[in-house]
C-alpha positions as CSV (number, residue, x, y, z in Angstrom):
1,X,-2.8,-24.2,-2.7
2,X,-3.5,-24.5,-6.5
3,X,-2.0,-22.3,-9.2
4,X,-5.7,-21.5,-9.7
5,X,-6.9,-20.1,-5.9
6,X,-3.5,-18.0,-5.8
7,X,-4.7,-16.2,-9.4
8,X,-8.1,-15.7,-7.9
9,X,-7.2,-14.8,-4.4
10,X,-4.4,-11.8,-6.6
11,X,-7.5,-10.7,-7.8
12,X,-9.1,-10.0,-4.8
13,X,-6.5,-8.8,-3.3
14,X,-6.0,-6.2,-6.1
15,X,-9.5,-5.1,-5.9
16,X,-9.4,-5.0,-2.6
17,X,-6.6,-3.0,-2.7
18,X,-8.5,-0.4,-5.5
19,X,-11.2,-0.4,-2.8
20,X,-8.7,0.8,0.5
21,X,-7.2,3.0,-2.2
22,X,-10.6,5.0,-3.0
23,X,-11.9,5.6,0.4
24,X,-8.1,6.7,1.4
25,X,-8.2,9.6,-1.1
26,X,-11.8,10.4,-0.3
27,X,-10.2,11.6,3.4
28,X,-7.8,13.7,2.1
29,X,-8.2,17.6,1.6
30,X,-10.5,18.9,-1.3
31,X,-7.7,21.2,-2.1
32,X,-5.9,21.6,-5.2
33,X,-3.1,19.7,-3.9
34,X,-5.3,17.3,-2.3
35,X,-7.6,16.5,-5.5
36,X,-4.0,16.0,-8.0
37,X,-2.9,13.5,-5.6
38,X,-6.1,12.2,-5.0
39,X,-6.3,11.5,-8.8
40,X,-3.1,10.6,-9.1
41,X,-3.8,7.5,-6.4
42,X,-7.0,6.6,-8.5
43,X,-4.9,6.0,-11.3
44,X,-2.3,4.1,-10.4
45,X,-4.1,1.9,-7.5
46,X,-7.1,1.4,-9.4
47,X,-5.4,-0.1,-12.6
48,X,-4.0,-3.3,-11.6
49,X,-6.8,-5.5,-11.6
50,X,-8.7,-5.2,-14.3
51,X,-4.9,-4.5,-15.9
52,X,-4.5,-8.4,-14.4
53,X,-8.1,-9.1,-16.2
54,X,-6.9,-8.0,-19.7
55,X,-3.4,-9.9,-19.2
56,X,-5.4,-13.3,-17.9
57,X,-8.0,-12.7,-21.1
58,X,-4.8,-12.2,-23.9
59,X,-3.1,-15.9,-22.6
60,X,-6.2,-17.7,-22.6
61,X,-6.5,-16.5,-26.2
62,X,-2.8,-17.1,-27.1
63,X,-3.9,-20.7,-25.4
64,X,-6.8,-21.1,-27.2
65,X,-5.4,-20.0,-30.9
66,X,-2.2,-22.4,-30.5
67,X,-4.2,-25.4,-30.2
């Protein structure tokens, strides 16, 4: 498998992973408790990708600018 494919298929994975994390927290209780930690799971499982997006974009810059 090529460097490439296993950065794209991370991707997916991580969206993917966003995606299981959202309807997971749309089952739990709409209680006070249940809406913090609902949020709280947002957050944190919904971040990496485009977190991975924003890392990929800075080192094709660095690439780019040391040329």
């Amino acid at each position: 498998m090529s460097k490439d494919k296993r950065i794209f298929d991370l991707e997916e994975r991580l969206v993917d992973f966003a995606v299981r994390i959202i309807r997971t927290t749309e089952s739990l209780p709409k209680t006070r408790t249940g809406n913090h930690l609902a949020g709280q799971l947002i957050r944190c499982g919904s971040s990496p990708a485009p977190n991975m997006v924003k890392l990929k974009v800075q080192n094709l810059v660095l690439t780019l600018s040391t040329r």
